[in-house]
N, C-alpha and C positions, 0 to 999 in steps of 0.2 A: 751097223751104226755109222751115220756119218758125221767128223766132226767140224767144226767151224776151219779155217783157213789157222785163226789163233791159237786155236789149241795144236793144230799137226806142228805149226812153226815151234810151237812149246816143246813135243812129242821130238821134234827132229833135233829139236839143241838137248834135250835131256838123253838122247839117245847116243848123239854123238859126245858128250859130255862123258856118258859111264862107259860106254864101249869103245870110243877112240873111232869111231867108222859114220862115213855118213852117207844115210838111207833118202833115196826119194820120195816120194811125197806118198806114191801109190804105195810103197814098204811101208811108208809109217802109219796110213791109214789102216794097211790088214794085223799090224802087227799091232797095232792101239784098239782095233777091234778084239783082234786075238786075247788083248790083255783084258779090258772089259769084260769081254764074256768069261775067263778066269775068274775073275774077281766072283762076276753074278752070281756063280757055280760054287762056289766054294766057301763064300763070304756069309754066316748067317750070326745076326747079333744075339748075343747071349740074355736070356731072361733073367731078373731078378735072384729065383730061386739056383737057376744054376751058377750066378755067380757065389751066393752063399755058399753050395758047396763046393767049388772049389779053394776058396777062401778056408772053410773047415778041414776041406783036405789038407792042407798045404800047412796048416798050422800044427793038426795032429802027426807031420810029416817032421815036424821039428822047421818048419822056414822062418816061426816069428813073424815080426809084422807085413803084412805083404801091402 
């Protein structure tokens, strides 16, 4: 994935921001890709039905309103 000039500048102040270090351009491009495809992998939105039951769970679970 490549991304605009704006977003890496974004990627390199948030990076340097939480980690105290600062990455050049080609780091933050692999490592903003590297994150991206994390997310792709890993990210799947939940359907209606199974937000119900976990809402069901969590209630017969003793949590109250969630």
């Amino acid at each position: 994935m490549i991304f605009s000039d704006e977003q890496l500048n974004s990627f390199i102040a948030l990076y340097k921001r939480e980690f105290g270090e600062d990455i050049d351009r080609a780091e933050a491009q692999r490592q903003a890709s590297a994150l991206v495809s994390l997310v792709k992998i890993t990210y799947k939105p939940m359907t209606q039905s199974e937000y119900l039951k976990v809402i069901n769970l969590a209630k017969s679970l003793g949590y109250g309103k969630i």
